[in-house]
C-alpha positions as CSV (number, residue, x, y, z in Angstrom):
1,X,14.3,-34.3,-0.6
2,X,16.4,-32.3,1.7
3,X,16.4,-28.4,1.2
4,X,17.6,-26.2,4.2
5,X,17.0,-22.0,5.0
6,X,20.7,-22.3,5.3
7,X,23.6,-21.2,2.6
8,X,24.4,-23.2,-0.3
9,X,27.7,-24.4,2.0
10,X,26.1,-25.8,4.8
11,X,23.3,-27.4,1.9
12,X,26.3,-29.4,0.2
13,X,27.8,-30.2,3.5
14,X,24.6,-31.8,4.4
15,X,23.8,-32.9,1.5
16,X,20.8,-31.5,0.8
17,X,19.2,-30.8,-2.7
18,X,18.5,-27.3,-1.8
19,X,18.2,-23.9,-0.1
20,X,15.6,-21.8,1.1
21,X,15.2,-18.1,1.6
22,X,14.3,-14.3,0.6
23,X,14.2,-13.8,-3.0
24,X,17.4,-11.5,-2.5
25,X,19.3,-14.1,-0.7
26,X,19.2,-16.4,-3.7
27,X,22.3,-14.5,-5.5
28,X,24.4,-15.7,-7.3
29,X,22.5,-18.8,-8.3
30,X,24.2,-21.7,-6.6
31,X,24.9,-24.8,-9.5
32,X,23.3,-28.1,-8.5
33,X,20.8,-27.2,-5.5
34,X,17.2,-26.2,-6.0
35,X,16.3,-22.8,-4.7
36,X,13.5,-21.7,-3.3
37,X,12.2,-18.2,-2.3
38,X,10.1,-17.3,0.2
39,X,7.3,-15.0,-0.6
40,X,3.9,-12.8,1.1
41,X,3.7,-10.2,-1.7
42,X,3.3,-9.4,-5.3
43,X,6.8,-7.3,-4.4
44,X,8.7,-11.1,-3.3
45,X,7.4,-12.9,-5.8
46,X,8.7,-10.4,-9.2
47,X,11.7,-10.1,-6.9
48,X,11.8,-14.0,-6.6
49,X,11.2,-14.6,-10.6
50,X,13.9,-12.2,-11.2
51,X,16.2,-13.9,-8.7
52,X,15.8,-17.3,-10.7
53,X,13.9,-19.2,-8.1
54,X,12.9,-23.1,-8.9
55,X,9.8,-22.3,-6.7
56,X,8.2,-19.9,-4.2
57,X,6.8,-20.9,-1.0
58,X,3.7,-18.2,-0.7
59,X,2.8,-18.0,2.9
60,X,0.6,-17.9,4.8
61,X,-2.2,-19.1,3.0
62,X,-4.3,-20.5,5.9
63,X,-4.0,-19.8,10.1
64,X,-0.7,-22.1,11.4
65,X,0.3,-23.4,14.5
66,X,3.8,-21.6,13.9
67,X,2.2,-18.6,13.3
68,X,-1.2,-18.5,16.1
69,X,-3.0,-14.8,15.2
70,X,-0.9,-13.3,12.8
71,X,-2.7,-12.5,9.0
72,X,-3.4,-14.9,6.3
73,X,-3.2,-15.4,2.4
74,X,-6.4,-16.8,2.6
75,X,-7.8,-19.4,-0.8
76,X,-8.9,-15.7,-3.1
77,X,-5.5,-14.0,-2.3
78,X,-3.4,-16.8,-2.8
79,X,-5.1,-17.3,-5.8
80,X,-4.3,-13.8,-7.1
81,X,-0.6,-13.9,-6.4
82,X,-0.2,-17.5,-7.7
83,X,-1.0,-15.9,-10.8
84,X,1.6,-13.7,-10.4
85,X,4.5,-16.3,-10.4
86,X,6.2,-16.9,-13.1
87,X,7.0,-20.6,-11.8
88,X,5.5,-23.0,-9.1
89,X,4.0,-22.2,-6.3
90,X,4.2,-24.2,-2.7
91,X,1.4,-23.2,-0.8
92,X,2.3,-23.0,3.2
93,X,0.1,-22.0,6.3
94,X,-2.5,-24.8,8.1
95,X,-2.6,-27.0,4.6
96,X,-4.4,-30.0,5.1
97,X,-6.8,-32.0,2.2
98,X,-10.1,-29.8,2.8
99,X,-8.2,-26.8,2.4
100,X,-6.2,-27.8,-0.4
101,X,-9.5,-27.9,-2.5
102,X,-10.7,-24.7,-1.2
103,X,-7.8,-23.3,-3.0
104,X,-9.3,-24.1,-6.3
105,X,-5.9,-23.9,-7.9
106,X,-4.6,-26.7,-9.6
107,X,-1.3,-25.9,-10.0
108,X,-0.2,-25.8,-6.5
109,X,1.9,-28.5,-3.9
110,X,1.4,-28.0,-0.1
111,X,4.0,-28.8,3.1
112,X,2.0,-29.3,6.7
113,X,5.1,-29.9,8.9
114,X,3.7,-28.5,11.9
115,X,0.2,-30.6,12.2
116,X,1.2,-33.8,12.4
């Protein structure tokens, strides 16, 4: 599955299922691709559910290459905003299996992109 931070034109062009973004850039709702909002606060993630997001990616939970010194979610906040989100959460920042447990959330999925 393809989904791009891109608009929903260059999505179809590409043919990807897709888009990414902040909550607000998800208006109008775009027929046909999954939309995903990015999120780091309880503020994002109402503004997300409101939006009509498919998902949020909640970020960062855990310290990530992409991202060397800046602040994390860490497992007790993520689990507190999680609970926010009024549909699934994707859990992004330095995921990896040991750290996927201490999140001790079982609805979550996780993308490591960066780790290898």
């Amino acid at each position: 599955m393809l989904v791009l931070a891109d608009s929903a034109q260059t999505a179809r062009e590409w043919g990807a299922h897709g888009i990414y973004g902040a909550p607000l850039s998800l208006t109008p709702k775009r027929r046909g691709l999954i939309q995903l909002a990015t999120a780091h606060n309880p503020s994002e993630i109402a503004q997300a559910g409101r939006k009509g997001a498919d998902a949020i990616l909640l970020s960062p939970v855990f310290p990530t290459t992409s991202h060397p010194g800046e602040p994390v979610l860490g497992a007790a906040r993520f689990r507190m905003l999680a609970k926010l989100s009024p549909v699934p959460i994707i859990a992004l920042g330095g995921m990896d299996a040991a750290k996927a447990k201490a999140l001790k959330w079982e609805r979550w999925a996780a993308i490591d992109g960066l780790s290898g």
